[in-house]
VEXMIRO-249862 format. One record per residue (C-alpha): x, y, z. Coordinates in steps of 0.05 Angstrom, whole numbers, padded with zeros to 5 digits, always signed. Layout:
<recs>
XYZ;...
</recs>
This chain:
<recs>
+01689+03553+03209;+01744+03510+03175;+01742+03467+03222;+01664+03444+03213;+01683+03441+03132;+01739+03394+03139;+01696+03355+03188;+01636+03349+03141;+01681+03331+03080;+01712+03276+03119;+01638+03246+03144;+01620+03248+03070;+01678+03224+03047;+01669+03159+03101;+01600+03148+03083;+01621+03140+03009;+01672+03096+03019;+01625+03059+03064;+01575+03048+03010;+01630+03026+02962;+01646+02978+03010;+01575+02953+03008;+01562+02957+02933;+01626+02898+02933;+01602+02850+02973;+01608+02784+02949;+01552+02753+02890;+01528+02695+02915;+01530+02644+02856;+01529+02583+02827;+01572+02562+02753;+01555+02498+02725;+01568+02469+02654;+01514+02446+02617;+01510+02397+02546;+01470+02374+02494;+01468+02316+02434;+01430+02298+02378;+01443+02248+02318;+01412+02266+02248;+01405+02233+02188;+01433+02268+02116;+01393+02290+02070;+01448+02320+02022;+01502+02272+01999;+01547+02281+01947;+01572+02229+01912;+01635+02242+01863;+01629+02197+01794;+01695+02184+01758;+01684+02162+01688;+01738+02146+01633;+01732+02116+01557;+01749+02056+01550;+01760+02002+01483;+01710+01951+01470;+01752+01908+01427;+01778+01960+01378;+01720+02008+01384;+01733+02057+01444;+01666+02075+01480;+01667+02149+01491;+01661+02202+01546;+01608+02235+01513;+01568+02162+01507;+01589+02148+01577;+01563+02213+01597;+01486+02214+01568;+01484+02143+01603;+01497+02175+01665;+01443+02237+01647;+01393+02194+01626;+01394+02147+01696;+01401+02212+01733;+01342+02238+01705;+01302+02170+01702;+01312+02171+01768;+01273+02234+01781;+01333+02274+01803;+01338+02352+01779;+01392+02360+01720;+01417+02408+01761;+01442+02356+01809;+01494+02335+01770;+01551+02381+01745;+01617+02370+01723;+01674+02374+01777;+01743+02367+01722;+01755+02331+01661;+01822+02308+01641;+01839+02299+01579;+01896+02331+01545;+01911+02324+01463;+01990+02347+01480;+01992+02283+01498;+01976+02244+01440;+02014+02285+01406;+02080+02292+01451;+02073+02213+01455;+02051+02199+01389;+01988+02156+01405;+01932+02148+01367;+01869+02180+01381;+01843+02122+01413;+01898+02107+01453;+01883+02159+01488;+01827+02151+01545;+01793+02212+01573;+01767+02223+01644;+01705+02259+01673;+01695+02275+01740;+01631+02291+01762;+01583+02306+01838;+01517+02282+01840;+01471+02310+01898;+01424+02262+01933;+01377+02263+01989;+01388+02194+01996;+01426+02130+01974;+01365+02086+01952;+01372+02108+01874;+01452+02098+01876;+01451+02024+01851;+01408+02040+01801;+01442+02101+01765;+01510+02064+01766;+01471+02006+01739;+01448+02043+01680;+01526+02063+01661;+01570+02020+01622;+01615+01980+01682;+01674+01988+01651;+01663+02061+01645;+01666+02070+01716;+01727+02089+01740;+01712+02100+01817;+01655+02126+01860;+01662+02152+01926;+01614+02201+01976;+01656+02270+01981;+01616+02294+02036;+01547+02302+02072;+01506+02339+02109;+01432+02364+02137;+01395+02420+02097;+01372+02441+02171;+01444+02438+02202;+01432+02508+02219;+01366+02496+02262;+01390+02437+02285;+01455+02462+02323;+01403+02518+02348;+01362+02470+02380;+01418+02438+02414;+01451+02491+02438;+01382+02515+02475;+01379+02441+02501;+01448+02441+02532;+01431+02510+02566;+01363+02486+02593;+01410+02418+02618;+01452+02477+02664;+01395+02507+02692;+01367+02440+02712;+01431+02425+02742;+01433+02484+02784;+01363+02483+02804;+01376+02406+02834;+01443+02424+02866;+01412+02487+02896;+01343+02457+02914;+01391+02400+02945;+01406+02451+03001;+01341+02488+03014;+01366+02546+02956;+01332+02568+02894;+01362+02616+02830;+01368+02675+02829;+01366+02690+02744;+01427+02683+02709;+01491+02721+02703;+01537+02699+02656;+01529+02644+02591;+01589+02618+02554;+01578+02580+02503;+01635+02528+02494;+01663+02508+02430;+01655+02428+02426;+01605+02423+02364;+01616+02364+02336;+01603+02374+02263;+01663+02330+02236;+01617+02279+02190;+01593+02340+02154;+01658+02351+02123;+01702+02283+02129;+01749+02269+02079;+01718+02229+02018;+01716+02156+02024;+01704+02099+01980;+01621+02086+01965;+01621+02016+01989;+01646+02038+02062;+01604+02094+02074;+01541+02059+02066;+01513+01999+02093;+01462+01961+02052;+01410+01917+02078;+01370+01865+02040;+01289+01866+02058;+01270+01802+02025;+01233+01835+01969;+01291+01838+01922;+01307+01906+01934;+01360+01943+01973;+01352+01992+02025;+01415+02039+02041;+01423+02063+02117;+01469+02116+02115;+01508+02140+02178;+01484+02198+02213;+01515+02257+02235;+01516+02275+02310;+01524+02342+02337;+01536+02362+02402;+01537+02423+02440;+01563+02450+02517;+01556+02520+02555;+01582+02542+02621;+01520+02586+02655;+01536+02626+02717;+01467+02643+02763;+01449+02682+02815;+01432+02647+02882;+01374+02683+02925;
</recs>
């Protein structure tokens, strides 16, 4: 009787390891990388505005003067006052005092960021502030108020671009997919211009003359770019 157990625990035991066996056959599959571009344009730039007070002959020309100039071309321009806010101020009475200047020896700065959606208005806002007043201007950084969809919609497009390439290279030799297996997504977005360091106004923006006496301000765009590695199934 112990010898028809140990015989039927050893079949069982054969057949199981027979159907592991099976269950670890090899997948047949096909990995192939897949990627994606797209260039947009900006439609947030910020653009820092250094201003300091200056003398006009013996009368020094005030922050606070230089300041409403700058509201009241922001705001002539049809831009929100909320736009504009101050990024630092420097201006420090310990020094007059620790030096012993006068008052108006003493030249205070104002730093301030100005959101636009685009560049078209620029000429006209600095144009409305006293020249001399203007201490520097330079774009601090830009970006897409749809960044977010954007890199969606890439990513979705470099996918779709690997399951075209499989489907050729399969369909190349008589084989078709088999649904997929695996998706990586690969980290090469290319967001860079979004964030690059600041950089002087006059070489981040190209202006172009249209004959009319106006300007018209091309800004660079911003490409983003996207890969994935997809594995699929081949039937």
């Amino acid at each position: 009787m112990k010898k028809v157990i140990l015989l039927a625990a050893g079949l069982l035991f054969a057949l199981g390891t027979f159907a592991q066996q099976e269950d670890k056959k090899p997948v047949r599959k096909i990995e192939v990388n897949g990627s994606a571009e797209m260039e947009i344009t900006p439609d947030e730039i910020y653009l820092d505005i250094s201003l300091r007070e200056y003398l006009k002959g013996k009368t020094k020309v005030d922050i606070g003067t230089l300041e409403r100039q700058l509201q009241k071309a922001v705001a002539e321009a049809g831009i929100p006052k909320s736009d504009l806010t101050v990024e630092n101020v420097y201006a420090n009475n310990f020094e007059i005092i620790r030096k012993k200047k006068e008052p108006q020896e003493f030249m205070a700065r104002k730093q301030y960021r100005l959101k636009l959606n685009r560049l078209d208005k620029v000429n006209d806002i600095l144009g409305a502030v006293d020249a001399e007043g203007i201490e520097n201007t330079r774009i601090s950084s830009y970006t897409s108020s749809k960044m977010e969809t954007y890199r969606k919609e890439v990513k979705i497009k470099a996918l779709q671009a690997a399951k075209a390439k499989a489907e050729y290279l399969l369909g190349a030799i008589g084989n078709q997919l088999d649904g997929v297996i695996e998706i990586q997504e690969i980290n090469t977005d290319n967001y860079s211009d979004a964030v690059r360091p600041a950089m002087m106004f006059n070489m981040a923006a190209r202006s172009v003359g249209n004959g009319d006496g106006t300007e018209d301000i091309d800004f660079k765009t911003i490409k983003i770019r996207a890969e994935v590695r997809a594995v699929f199934g081949i039937k």
